[in-house]
C-alpha positions in Angstrom: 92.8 76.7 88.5 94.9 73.2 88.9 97.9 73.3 89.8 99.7 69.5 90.0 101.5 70.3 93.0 100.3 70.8 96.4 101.5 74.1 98.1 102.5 74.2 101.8 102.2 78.2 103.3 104.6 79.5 105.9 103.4 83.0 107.9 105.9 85.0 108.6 105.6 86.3 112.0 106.9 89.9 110.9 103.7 90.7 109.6 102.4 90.9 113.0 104.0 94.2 113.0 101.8 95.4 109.7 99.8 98.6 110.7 96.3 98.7 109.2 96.4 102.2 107.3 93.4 104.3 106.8 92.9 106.8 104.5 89.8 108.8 104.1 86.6 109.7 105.9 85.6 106.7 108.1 82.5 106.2 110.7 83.3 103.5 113.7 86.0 100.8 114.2 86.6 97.3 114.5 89.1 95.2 116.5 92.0 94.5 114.6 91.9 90.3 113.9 94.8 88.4 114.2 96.9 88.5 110.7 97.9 84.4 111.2 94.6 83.2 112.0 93.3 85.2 109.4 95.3 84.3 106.8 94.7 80.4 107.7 91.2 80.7 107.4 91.7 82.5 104.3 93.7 79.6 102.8 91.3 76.9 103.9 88.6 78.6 102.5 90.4 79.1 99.5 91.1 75.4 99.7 87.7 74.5 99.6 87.0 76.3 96.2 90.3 74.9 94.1 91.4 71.5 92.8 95.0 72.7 94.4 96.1 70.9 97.6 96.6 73.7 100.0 97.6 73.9 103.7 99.4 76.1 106.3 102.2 74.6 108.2 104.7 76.4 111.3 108.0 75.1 109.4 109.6 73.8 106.0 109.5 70.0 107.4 111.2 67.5 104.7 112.1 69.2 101.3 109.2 67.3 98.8 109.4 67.4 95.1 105.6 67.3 95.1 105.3 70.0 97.6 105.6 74.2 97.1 107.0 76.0 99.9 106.2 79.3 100.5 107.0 81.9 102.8 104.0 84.7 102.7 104.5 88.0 104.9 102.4 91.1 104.7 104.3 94.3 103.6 101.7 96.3 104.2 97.9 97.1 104.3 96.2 99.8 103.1 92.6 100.7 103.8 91.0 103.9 101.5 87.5 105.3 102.3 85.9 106.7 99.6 82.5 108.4 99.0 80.6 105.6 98.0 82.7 102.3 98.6 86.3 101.4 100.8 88.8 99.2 99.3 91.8 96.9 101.1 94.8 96.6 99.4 97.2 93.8 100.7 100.6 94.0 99.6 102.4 90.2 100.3 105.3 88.9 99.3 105.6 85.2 98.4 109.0 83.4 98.4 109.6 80.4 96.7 113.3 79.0 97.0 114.7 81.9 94.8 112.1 83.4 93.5 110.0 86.2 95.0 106.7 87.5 94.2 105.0 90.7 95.4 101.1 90.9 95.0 98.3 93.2 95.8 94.9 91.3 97.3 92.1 93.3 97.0 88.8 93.9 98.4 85.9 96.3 97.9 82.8 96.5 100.0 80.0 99.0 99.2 77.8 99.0 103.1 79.7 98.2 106.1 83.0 96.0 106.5 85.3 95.1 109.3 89.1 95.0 109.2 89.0 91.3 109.8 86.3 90.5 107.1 88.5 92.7 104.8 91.8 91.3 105.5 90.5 88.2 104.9 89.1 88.9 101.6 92.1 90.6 100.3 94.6 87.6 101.8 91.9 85.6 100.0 92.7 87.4 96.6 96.0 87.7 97.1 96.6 84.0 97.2 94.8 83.4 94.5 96.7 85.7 92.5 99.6 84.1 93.6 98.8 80.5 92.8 97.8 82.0 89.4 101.1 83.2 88.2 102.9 80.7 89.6 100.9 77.7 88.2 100.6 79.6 85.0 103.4 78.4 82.4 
């Protein structure tokens, strides 16, 4: 994916109050990881992998013509157990000036997974997504 423009990521702080749901037999837990931290490590990661400038910033700063703004908050997170794998599904919502966009990162794992390792797999996707209808014409 390119995308000609580079893309500045707000967090919402109101998806600090997103509850992890679990559905379906599970065995153990795991601490629950810190959304923002998460999802800043997802981005750079994500970073690292795309010809797209990306970055995470606390504030707007100066409007930029070369420069996407987006506000990201979790809606909800959704974590099913099932017999023989357990999939995250992230629902986000991604606001840029007028427009909003509401995407679903996944992420299946088939052994053993955390809820950090998860979340930031399915942030992960769900930026990518993001960048992908967006930068698509």
């Amino acid at each position: 994916m390119d995308c000609s423009k580079s893309f500045e990521f707000i967090f919402d702080k109101e998806s600090n109050y997103a509850k992890i749901e679990k559905t379906g037999p599970s065995i153990g837990e795991s601490k629950i990881p810190g959304y923002e931290s998460t999802f800043v490590a997802a981005v750079e990661e994500l970073q690292q992998n795309t010809s797209t400038n990306l970055s995470v910033k606390n504030s707007f700063g100066f409007p930029n013509d070369n420069v996407v703004k987006v506000i990201v908050k979790i809606e909800r997170i959704e974590w099913n157990f099932r017999t023989a794998d357990a999939i995250m599904n992230t629902d986000l919502s991604f606001k840029v000036k007028d427009k909003e966009f509401l995407i679903t990162g996944t992420n299946t794992v088939y052994w053993h997974g955390t809820k950090k390792g998860n979340l930031h797999k399915s942030l992960k996707n769900g930026i990518y997504q993001f960048l992908s209808a967006f930068c698509t014409p």
